[in-house]
C-alpha positions as CSV (number, residue, x, y, z in Angstrom):
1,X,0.0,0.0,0.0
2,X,1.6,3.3,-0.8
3,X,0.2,6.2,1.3
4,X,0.9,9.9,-0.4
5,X,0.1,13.2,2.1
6,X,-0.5,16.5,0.7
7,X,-0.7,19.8,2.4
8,X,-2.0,22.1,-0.2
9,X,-3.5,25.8,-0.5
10,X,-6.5,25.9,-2.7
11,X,-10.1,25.1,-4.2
12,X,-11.8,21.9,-3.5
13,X,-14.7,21.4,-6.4
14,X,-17.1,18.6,-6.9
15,X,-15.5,16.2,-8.8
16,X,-17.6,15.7,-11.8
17,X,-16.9,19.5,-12.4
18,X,-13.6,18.1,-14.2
19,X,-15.9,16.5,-16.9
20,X,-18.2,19.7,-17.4
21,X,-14.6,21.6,-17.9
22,X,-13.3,19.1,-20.8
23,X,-16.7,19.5,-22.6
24,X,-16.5,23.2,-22.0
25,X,-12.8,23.5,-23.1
26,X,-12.1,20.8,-25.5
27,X,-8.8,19.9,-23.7
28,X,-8.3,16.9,-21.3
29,X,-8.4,18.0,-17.7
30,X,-4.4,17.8,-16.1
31,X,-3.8,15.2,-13.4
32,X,-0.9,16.4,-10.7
33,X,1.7,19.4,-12.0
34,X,-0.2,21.8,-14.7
35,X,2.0,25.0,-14.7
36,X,2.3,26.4,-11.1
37,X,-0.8,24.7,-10.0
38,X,-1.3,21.1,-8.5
39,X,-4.5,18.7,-9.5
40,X,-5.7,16.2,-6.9
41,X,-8.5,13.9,-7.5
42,X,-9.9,11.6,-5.2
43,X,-9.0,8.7,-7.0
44,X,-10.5,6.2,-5.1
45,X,-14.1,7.6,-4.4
46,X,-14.3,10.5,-7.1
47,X,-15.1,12.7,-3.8
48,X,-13.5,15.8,-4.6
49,X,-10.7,17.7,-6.7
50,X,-8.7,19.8,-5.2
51,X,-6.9,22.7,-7.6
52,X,-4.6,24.7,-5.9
53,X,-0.3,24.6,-4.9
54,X,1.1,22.2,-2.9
55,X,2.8,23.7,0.5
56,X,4.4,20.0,1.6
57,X,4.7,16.4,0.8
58,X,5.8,13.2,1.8
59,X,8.9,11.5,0.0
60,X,11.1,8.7,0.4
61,X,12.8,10.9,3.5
62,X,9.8,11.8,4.8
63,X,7.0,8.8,4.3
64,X,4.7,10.4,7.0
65,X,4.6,14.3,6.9
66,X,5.0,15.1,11.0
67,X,6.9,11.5,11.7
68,X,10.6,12.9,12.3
69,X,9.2,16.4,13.8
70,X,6.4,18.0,14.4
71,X,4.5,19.5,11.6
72,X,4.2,23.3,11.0
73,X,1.6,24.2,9.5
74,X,2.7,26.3,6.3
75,X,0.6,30.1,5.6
76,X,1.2,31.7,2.7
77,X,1.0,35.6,2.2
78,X,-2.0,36.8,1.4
79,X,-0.8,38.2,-1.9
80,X,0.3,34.4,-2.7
81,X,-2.8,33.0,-1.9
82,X,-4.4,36.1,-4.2
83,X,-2.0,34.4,-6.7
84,X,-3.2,31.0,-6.1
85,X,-6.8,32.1,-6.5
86,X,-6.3,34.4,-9.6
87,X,-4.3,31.1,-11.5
88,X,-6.8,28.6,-10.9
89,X,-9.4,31.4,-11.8
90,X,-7.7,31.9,-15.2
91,X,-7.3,28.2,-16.2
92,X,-9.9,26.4,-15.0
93,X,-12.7,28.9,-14.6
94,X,-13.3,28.1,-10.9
95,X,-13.9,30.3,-8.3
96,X,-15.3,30.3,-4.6
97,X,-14.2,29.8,-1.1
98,X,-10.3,28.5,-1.1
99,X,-9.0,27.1,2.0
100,X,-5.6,24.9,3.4
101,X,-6.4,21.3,3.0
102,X,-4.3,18.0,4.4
103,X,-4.8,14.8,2.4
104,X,-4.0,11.6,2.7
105,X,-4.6,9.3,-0.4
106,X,-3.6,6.0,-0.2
107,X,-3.2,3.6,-3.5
């Protein structure tokens, strides 16, 4: 079982909204890196699709983000998170509440 964690800055959107998107733009919606922004489905229960940056991750050092040290919680300038907001605003088309999000998928 490989576990992934994810401590991102962003929007969380139904996840169907991905297919209304493709049919809207005629491209095929990006999975993980697209530009400077990060796309995380839910793979396993098509629950939710996060758009947004990614602030921390686990890696082979660090399998379990807060297992060698505590974990700080990472805020971004509010000017960055403007940023953040304005990109996924200009490529997808999505706009609403964003927020800091912690997720755990496992495969």
């Amino acid at each position: 079982m490989i576990q992934n964690q994810y401590f991102m800055y962003g929007i969380s959107v139904p996840y169907k909204w991905y297919k209304d998107w493709e049919v809207r733009t005629g491209r095929k919606f990006p999975v993980g890196i697209y530009g400077n922004m990060f796309c995380l489905f839910d793979s396993r229960d098509g629950k939710y699709l996060i758009i947004g940056r990614v602030l921390d991750k686990t890696d082979d050092d660090n399998p379990y983000l807060g297992e060698k040290k505590p974990l700080e919680v990472p805020k971004l300038e509010e000017i960055d998170e403007i940023i953040i907001q304005n990109s996924v605003k200009e490529e997808f088309g999505f706009e609403g509440d964003f927020h800091y999000y912690f997720v755990t998928q496992i495969k």
